[in-house]
BALOBA-1460 file (C-alpha; in Angstrom, 3 decimals):
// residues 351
<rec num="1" residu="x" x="-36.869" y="128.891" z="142.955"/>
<rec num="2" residu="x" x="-40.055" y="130.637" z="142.713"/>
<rec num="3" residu="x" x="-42.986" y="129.984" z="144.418"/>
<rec num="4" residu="x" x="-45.735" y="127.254" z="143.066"/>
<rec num="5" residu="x" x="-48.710" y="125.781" z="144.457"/>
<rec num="6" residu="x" x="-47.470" y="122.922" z="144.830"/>
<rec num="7" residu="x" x="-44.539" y="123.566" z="147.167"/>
<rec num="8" residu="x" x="-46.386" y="125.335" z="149.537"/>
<rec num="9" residu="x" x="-49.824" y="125.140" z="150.638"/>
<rec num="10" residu="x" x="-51.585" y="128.368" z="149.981"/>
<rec num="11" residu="x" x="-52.863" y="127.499" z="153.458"/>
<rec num="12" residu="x" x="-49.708" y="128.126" z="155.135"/>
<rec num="13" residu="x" x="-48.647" y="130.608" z="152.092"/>
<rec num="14" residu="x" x="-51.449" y="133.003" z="153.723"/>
<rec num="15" residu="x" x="-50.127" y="132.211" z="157.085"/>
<rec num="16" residu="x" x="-47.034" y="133.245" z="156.642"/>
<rec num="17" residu="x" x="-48.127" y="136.539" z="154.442"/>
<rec num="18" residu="x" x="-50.011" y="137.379" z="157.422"/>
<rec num="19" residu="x" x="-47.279" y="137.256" z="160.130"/>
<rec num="20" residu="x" x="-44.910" y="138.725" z="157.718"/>
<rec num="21" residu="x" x="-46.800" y="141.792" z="156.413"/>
<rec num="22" residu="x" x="-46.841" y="143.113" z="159.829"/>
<rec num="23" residu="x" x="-47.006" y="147.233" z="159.899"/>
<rec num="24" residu="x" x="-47.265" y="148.045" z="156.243"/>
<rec num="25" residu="x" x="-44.740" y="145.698" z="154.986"/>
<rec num="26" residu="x" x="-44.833" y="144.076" z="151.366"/>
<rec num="27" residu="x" x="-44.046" y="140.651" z="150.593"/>
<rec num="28" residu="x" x="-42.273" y="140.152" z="147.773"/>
<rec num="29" residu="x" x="-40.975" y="136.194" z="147.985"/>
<rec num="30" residu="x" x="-41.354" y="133.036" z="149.811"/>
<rec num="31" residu="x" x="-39.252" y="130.790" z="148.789"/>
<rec num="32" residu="x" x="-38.875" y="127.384" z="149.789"/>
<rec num="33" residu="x" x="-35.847" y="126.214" z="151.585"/>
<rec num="34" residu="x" x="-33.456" y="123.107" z="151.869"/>
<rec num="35" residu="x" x="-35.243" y="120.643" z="153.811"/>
<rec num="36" residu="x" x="-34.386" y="119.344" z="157.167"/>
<rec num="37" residu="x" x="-35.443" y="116.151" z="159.004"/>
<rec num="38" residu="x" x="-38.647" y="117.269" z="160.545"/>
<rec num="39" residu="x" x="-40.146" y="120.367" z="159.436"/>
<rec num="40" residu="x" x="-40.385" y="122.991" z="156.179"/>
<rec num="41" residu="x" x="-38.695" y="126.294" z="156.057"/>
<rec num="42" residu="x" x="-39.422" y="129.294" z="153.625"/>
<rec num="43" residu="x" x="-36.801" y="132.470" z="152.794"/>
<rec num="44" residu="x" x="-39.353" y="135.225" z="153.116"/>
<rec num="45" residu="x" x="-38.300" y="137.975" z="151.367"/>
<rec num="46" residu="x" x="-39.966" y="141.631" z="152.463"/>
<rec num="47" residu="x" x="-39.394" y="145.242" z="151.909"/>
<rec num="48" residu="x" x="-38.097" y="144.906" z="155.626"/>
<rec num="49" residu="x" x="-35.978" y="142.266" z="155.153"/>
<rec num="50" residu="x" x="-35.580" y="138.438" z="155.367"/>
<rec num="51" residu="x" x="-37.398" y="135.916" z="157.627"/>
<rec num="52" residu="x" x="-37.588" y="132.501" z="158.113"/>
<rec num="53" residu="x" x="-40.619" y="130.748" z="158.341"/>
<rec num="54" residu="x" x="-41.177" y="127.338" z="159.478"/>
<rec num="55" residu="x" x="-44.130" y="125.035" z="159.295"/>
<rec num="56" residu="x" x="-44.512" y="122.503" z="161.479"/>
<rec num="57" residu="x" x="-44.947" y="118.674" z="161.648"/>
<rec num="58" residu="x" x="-47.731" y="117.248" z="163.251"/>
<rec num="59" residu="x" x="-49.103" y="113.648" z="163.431"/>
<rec num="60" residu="x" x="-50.963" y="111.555" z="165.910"/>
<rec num="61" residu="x" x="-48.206" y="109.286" z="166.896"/>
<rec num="62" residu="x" x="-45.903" y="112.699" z="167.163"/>
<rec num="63" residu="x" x="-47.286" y="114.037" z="170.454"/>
<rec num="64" residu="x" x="-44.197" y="116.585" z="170.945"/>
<rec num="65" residu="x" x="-45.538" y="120.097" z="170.264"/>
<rec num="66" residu="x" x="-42.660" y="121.215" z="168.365"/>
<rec num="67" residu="x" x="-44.098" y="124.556" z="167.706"/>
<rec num="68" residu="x" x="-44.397" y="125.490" z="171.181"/>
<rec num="69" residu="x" x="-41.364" y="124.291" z="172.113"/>
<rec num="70" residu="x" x="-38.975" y="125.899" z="169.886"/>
<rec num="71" residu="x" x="-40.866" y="129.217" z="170.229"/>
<rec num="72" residu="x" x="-41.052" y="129.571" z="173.633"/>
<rec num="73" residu="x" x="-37.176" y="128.794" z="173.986"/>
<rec num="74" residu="x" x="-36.441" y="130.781" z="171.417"/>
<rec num="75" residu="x" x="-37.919" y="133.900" z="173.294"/>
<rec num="76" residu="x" x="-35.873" y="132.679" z="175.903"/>
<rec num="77" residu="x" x="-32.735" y="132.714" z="174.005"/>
<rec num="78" residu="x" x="-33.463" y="136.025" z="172.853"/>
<rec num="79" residu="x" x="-33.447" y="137.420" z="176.382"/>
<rec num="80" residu="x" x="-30.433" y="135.381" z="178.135"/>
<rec num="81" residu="x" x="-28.364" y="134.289" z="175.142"/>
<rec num="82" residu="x" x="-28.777" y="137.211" z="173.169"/>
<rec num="83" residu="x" x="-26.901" y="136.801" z="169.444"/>
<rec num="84" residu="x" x="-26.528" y="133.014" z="169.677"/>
<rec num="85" residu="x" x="-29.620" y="131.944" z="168.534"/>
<rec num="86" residu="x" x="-32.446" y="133.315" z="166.156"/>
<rec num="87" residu="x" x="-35.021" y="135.686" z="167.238"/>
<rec num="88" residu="x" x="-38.332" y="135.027" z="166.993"/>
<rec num="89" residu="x" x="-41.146" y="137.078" z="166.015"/>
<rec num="90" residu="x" x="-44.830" y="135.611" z="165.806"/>
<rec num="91" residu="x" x="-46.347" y="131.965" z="165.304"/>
<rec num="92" residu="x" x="-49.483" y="130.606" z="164.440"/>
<rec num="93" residu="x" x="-50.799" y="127.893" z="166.519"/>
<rec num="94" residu="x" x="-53.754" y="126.885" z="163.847"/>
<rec num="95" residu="x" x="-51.407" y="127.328" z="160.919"/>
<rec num="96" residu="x" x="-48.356" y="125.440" z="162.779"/>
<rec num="97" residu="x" x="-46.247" y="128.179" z="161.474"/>
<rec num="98" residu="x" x="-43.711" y="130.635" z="163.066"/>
<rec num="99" residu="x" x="-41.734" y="133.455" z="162.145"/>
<rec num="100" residu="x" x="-37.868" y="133.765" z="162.829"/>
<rec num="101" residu="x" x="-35.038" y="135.973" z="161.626"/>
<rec num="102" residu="x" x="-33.101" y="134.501" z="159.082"/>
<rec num="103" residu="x" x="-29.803" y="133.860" z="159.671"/>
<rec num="104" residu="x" x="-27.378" y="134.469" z="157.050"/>
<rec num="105" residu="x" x="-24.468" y="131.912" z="157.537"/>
<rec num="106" residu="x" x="-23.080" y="128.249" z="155.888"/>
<rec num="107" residu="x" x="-23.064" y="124.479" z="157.233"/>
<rec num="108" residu="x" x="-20.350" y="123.348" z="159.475"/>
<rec num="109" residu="x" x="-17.834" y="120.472" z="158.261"/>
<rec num="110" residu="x" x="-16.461" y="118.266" z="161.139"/>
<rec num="111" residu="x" x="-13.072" y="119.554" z="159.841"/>
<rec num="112" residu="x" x="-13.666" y="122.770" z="161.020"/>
<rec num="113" residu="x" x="-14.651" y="121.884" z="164.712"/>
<rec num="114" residu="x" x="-12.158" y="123.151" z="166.795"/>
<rec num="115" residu="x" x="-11.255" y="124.708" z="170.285"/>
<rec num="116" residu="x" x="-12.481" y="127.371" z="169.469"/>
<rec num="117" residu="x" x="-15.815" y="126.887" z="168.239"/>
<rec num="118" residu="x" x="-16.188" y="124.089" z="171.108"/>
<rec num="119" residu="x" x="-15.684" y="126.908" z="173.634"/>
<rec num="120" residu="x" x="-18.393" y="129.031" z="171.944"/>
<rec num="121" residu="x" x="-20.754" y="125.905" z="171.759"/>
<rec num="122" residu="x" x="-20.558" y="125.674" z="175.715"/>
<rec num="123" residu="x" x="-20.968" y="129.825" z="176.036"/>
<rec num="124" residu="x" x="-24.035" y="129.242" z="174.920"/>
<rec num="125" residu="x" x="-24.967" y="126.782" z="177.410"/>
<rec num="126" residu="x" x="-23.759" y="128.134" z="179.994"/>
<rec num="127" residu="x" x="-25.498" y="131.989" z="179.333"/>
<rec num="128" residu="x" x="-28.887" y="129.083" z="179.411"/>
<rec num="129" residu="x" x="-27.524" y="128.263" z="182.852"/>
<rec num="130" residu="x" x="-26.865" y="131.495" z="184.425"/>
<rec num="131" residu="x" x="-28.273" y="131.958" z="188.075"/>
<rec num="132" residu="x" x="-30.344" y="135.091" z="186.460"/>
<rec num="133" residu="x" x="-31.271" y="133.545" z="183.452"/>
<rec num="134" residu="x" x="-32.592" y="130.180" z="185.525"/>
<rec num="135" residu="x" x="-34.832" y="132.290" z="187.374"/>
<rec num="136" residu="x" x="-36.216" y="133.676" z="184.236"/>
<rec num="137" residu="x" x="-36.651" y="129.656" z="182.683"/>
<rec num="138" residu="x" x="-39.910" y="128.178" z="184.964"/>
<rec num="139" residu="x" x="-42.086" y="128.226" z="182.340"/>
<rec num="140" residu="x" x="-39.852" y="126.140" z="179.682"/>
<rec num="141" residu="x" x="-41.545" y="122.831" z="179.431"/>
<rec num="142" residu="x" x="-38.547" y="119.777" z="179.917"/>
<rec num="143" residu="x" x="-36.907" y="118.707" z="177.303"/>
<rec num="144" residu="x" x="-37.980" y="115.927" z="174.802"/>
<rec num="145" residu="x" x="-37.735" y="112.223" z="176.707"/>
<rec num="146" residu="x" x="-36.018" y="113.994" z="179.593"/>
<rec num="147" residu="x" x="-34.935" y="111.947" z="182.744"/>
<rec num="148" residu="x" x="-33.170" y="112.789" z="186.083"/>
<rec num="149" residu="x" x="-32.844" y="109.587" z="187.971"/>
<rec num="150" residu="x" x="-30.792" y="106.556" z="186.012"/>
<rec num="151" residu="x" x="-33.640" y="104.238" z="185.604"/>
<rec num="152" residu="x" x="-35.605" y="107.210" z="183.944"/>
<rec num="153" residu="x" x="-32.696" y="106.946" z="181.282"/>
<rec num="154" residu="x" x="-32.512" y="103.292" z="181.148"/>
<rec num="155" residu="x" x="-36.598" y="102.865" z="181.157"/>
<rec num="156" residu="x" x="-36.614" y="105.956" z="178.095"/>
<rec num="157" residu="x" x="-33.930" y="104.309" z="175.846"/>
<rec num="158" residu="x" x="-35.885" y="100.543" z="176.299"/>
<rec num="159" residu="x" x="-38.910" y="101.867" z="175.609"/>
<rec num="160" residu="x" x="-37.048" y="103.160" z="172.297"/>
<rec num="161" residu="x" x="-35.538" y="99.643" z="171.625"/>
<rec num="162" residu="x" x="-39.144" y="97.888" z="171.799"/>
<rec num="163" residu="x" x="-40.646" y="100.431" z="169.443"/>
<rec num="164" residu="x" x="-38.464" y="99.050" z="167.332"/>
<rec num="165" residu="x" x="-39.418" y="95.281" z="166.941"/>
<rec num="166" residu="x" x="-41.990" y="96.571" z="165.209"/>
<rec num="167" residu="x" x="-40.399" y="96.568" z="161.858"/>
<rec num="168" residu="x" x="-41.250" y="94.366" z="159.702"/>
<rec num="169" residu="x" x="-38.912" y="92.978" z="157.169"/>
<rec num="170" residu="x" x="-40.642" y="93.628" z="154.098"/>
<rec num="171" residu="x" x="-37.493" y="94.199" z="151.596"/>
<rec num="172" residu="x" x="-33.694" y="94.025" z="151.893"/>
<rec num="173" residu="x" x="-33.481" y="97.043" z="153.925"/>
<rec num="174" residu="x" x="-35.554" y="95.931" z="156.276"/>
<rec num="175" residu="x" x="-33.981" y="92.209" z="157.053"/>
<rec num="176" residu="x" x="-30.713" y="94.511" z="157.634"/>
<rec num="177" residu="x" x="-32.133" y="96.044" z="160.276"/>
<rec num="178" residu="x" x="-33.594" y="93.664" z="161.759"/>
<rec num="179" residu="x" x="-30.405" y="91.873" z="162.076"/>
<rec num="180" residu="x" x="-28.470" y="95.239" z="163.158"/>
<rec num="181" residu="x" x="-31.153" y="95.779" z="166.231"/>
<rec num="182" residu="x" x="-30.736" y="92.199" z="167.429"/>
<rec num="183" residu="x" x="-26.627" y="92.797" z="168.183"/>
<rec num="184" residu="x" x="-28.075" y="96.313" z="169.240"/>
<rec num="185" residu="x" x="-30.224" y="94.172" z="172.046"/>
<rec num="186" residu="x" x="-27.528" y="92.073" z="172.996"/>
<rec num="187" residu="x" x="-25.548" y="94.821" z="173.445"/>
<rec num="188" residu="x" x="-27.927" y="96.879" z="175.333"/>
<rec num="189" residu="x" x="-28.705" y="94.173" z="177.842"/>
<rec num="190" residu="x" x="-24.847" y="93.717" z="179.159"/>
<rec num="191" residu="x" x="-24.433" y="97.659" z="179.291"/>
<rec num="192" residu="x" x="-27.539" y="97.515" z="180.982"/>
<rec num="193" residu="x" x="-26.364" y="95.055" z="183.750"/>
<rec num="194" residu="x" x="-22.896" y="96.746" z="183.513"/>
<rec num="195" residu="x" x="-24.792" y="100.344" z="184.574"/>
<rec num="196" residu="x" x="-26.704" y="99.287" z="187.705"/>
<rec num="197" residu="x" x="-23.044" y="97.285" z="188.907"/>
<rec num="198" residu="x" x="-21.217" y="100.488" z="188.591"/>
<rec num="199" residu="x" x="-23.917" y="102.496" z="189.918"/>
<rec num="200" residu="x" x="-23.770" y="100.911" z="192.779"/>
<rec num="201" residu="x" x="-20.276" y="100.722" z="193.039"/>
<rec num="202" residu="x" x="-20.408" y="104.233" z="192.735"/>
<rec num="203" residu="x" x="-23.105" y="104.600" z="195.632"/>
<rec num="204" residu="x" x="-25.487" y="105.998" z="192.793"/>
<rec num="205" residu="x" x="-29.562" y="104.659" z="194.005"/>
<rec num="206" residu="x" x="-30.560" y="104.451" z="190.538"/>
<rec num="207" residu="x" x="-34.182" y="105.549" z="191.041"/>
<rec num="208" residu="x" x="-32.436" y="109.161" z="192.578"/>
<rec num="209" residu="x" x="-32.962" y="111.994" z="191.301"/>
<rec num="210" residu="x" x="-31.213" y="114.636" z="190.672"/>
<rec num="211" residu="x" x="-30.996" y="117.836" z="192.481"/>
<rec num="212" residu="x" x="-33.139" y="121.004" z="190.713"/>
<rec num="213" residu="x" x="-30.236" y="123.122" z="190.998"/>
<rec num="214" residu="x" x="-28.149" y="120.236" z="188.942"/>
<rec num="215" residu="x" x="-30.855" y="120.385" z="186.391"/>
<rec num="216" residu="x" x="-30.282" y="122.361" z="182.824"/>
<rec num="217" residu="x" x="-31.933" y="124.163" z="180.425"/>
<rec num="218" residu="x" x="-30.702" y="122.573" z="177.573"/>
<rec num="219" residu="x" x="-30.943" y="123.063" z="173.478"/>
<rec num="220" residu="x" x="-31.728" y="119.443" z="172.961"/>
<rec num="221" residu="x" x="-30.150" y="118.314" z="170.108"/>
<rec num="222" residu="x" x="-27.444" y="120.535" z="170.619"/>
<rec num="223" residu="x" x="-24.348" y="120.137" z="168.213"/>
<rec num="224" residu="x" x="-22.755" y="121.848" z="164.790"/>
<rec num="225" residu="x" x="-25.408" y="120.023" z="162.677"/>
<rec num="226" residu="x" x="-27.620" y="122.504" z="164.235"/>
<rec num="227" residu="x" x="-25.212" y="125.543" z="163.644"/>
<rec num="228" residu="x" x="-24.526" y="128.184" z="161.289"/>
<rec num="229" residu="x" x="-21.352" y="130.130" z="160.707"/>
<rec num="230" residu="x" x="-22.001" y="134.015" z="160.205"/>
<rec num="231" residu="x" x="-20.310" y="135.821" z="157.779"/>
<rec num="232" residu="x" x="-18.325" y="137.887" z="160.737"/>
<rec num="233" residu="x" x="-17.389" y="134.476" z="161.791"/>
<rec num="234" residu="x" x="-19.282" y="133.894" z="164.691"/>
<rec num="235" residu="x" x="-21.599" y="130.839" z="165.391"/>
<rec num="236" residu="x" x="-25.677" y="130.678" z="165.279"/>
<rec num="237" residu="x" x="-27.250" y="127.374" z="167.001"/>
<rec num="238" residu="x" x="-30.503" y="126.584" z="165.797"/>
<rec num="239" residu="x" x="-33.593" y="124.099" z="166.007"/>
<rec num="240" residu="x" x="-34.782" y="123.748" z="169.483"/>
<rec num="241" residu="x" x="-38.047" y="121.695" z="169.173"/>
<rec num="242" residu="x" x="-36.670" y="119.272" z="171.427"/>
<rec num="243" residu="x" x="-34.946" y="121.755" z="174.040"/>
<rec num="244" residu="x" x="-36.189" y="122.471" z="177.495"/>
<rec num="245" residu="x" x="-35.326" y="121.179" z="181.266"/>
<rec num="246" residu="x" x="-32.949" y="118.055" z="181.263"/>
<rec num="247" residu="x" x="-29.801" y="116.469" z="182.494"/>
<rec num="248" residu="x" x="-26.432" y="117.494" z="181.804"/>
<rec num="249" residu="x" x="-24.830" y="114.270" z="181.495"/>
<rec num="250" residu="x" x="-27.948" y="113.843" z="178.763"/>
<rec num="251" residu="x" x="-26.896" y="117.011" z="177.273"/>
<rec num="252" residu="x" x="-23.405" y="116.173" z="177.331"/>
<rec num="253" residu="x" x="-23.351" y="112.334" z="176.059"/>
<rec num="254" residu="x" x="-25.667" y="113.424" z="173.084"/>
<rec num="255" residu="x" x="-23.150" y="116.724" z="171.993"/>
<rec num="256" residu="x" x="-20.288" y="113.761" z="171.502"/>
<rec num="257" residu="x" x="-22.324" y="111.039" z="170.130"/>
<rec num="258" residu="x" x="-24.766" y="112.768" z="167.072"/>
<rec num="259" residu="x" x="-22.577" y="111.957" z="163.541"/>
<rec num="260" residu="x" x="-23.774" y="114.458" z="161.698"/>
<rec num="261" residu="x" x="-21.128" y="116.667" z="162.255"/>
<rec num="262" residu="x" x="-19.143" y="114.724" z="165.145"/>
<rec num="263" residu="x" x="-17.552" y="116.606" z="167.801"/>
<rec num="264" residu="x" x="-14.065" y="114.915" z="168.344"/>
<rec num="265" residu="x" x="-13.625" y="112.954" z="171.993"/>
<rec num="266" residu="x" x="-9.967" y="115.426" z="172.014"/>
<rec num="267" residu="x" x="-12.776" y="118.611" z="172.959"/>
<rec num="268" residu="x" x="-14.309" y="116.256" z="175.970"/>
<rec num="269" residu="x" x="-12.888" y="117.477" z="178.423"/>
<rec num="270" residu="x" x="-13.067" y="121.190" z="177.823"/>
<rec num="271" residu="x" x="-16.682" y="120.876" z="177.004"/>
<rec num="272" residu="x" x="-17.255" y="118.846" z="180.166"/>
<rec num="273" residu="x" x="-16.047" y="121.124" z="182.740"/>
<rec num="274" residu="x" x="-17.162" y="124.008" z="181.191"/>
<rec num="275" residu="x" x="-20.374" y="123.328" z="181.108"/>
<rec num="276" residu="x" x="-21.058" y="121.466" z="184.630"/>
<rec num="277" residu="x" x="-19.043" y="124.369" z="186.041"/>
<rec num="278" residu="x" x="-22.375" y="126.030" z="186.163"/>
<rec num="279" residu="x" x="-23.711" y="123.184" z="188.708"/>
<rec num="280" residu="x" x="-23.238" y="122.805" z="192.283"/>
<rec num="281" residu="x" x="-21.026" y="119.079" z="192.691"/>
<rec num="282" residu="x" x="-19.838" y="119.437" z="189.424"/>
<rec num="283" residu="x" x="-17.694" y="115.955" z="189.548"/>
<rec num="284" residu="x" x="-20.797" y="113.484" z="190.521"/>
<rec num="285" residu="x" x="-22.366" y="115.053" z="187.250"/>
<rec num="286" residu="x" x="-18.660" y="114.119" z="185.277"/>
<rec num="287" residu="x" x="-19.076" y="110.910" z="187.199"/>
<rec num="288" residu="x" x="-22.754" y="110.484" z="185.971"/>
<rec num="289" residu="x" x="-22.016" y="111.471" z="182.746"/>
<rec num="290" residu="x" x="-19.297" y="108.762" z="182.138"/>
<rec num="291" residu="x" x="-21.434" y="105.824" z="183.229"/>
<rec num="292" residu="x" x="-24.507" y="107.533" z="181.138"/>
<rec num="293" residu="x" x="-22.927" y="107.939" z="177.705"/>
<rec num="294" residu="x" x="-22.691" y="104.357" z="176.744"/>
<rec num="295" residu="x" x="-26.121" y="103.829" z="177.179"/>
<rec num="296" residu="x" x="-26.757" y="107.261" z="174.984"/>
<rec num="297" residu="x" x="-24.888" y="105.760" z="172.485"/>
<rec num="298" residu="x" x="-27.096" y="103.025" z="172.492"/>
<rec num="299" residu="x" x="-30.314" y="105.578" z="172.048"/>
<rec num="300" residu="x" x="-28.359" y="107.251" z="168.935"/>
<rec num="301" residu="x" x="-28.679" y="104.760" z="167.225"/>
<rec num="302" residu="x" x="-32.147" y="103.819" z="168.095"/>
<rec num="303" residu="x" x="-32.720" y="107.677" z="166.825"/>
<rec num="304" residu="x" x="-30.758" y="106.896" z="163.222"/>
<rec num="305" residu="x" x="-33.336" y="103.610" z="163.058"/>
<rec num="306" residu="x" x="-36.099" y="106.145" z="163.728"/>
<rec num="307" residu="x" x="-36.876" y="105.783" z="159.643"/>
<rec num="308" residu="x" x="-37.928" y="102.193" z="159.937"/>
<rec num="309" residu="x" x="-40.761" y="103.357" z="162.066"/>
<rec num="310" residu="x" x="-43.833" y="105.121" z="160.181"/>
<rec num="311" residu="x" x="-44.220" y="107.754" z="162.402"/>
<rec num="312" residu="x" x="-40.552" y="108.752" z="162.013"/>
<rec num="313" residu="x" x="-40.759" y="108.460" z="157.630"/>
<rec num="314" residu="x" x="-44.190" y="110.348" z="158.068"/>
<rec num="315" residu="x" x="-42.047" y="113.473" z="159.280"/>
<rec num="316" residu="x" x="-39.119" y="112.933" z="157.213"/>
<rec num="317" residu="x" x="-41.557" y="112.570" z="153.861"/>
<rec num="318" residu="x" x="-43.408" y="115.841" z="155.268"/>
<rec num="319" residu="x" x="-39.888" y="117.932" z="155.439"/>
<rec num="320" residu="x" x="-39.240" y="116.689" z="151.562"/>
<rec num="321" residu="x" x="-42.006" y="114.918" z="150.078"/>
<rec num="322" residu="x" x="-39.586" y="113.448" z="147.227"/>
<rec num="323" residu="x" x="-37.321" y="111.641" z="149.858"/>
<rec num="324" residu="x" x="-35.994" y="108.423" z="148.475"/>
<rec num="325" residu="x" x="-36.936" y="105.913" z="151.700"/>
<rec num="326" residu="x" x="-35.116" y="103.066" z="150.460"/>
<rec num="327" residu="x" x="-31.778" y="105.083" z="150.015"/>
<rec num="328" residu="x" x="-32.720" y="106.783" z="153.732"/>
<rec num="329" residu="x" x="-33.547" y="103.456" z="155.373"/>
<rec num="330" residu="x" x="-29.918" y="102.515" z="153.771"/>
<rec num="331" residu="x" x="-28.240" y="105.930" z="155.510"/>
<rec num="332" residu="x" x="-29.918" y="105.676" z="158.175"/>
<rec num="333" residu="x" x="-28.715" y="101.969" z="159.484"/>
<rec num="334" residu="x" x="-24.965" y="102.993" z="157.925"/>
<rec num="335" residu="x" x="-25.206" y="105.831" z="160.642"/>
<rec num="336" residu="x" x="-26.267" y="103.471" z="163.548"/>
<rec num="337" residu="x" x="-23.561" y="101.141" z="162.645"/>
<rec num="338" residu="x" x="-20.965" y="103.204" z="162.783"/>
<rec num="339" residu="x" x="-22.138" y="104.647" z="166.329"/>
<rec num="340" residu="x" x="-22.674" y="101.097" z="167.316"/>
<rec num="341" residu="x" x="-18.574" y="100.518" z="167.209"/>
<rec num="342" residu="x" x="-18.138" y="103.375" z="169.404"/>
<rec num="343" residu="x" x="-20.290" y="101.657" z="172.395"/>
<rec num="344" residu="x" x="-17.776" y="99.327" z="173.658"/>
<rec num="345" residu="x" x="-15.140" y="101.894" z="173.687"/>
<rec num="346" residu="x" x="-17.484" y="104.818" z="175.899"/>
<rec num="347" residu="x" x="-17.958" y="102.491" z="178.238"/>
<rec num="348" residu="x" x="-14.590" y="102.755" z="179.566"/>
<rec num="349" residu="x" x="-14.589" y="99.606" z="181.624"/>
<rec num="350" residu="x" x="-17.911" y="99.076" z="182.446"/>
<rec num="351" residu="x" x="-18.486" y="96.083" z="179.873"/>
């Protein structure tokens, strides 16, 4: 579609002109793009080629800087992970804008998940993870909501639960959830009890924390919703606003719980040892990851509730201002539901 006033700001229209035009380059179209969850994104078209912008969310109850965070990993991408991520090129802190290449590629279906494209997922993280690349990674902030001691997990996905008894049911929608995060609580407090027993079992001190060299840099996020296929066929991960330092058995419990394009539990294992091959005591993080991912599953679908909160519709109305929230409220719990059912079987014993 062409570009009108009244998709984009000429605010951030000038913005992006600016970064684009670079060394005597012309603009010829920006063109707004599909929206996602959080943010807008504009095709830039130049006599130099294509370029993705994106502009930024931002909001008082938002305190993430999601701008600074994607850019900064993104330049780190670009220098240890070369080819599986986009490159970036400049940003504009006033503006909230940044500059990316574009990536020419198509959505993933879960149908098309296979070995194959699991063992490229964890190439990825594990070029993040290289002993070089670490050294290269102390200035990456940590993740969003990251935790390295069990109670930090536990005390992060609570906190998310409470936000939540904050809805108020307004309209039909609403009473649903209500009623969906009251089984949610129930549930949460017998995992809950069921985590510190088998910690203990385990000889896990729950306020421990891990070990910097058992630390990751991680994508945040990470999954095939967040991927491209490339024409030549290979795979482009995307959208790291939330990526930085974290835990593995975080990274690991939300690659195999996110529905938008689920990962089957058949690739677990693969994925698994791949990736914590790049960790000294590789089994205690298998072992931590196994009595972590029920509780994960618990925080997914806090995240898919996310749209009953008005900080959470704020962004979602900023990424597509004609969003119907009703029909999202109604997705949104459908998606939390379904995760929900999956709880009791994670837990592999521990309930």
């Amino acid at each position: 579609m062409p570009l009108t006033s009244d998709q984009i700001p000429s605010d951030i229209a000038a913005a992006i002109e600016t970064m684009a035009r670079g060394s005597d380059t012309e603009i010829r179209l920006i063109e707004p793009l599909a929206s996602g969850g959080n943010n807008r994104a504009f095709r830039v078209e130049t006599s130099r080629g294509r370029f993705l912008a994106k502009h930024y969310f931002r909001h008082g109850g938002d305190r993430r800087d999601r701008l600074s965070s994607e850019f900064l990993f993104s330049v780190y991408c670009s220098q240890v992970a070369p080819g599986f991520a986009p490159r970036p090129f400049m940003k504009n802190d006033a503006a909230s804008v940044a500059l990316y290449e574009y990536i020419e590629g198509r959505p993933f279906g879960a149908a098309e998940i296979t070995s194959s494209e699991i063992d490229r997922a964890a190439s990825f993280f594990l070029a993040l993870n290289a002993p070089p690349a670490r050294a290269q990674a102390i200035e990456l902030p940590l993740a969003s909501e990251a935790a390295f001691s069990i109670s930090g997990h536990v005390d992060l996905i609570g906190l998310r639960l409470r936000n939540l008894t904050a809805i108020e049911p307004a309209s039909e929608e609403d009473r649903r959830a209500v009623t969906f995060l009251s089984a949610l609580g129930a549930e949460w407090r017998a995992l809950r009890d069921d985590l510190e027993r088998h910690s203990a079992n385990l000889g896990l001190l729950a306020s421990a924390e891990i070990d910097a060299a058992q630390r990751c840099i991680s994508p945040s996020d990470f999954g095939f919703h967040n991927a491209l296929r490339r024409p030549d066929g290979n795979i482009c991960f995307l959208d790291f606003e939330y990526a930085g330092w974290d835990d593995p058995a975080r990274m690991i419990s939300d690659f195999f719980t996110q529905v938008a394009v689920p990962v089957g539990v058949e690739h677990f294992d693969a994925f698994t040892d791949k990736c914590l091959s790049a960790f000294p005591d590789p089994q205690a993080l298998r072992r931590r990851t196994a009595i972590l991912r029920p509780i994960y599953a618990v925080k997914w679908c806090c995240i898919a509730m996310g749209v009953y909160l008005p900080v959470s519709m704020a962004r979602r109305k900023f990424a597509n201002p004609a969003i119907d929230e009703r029909a999202v409220k109604r997705e949104q719990l459908e998606k939390a539901e379904k995760i929900f059912l999956t709880i009791r079987t994670m837990s592999n014993g521990l309930h």
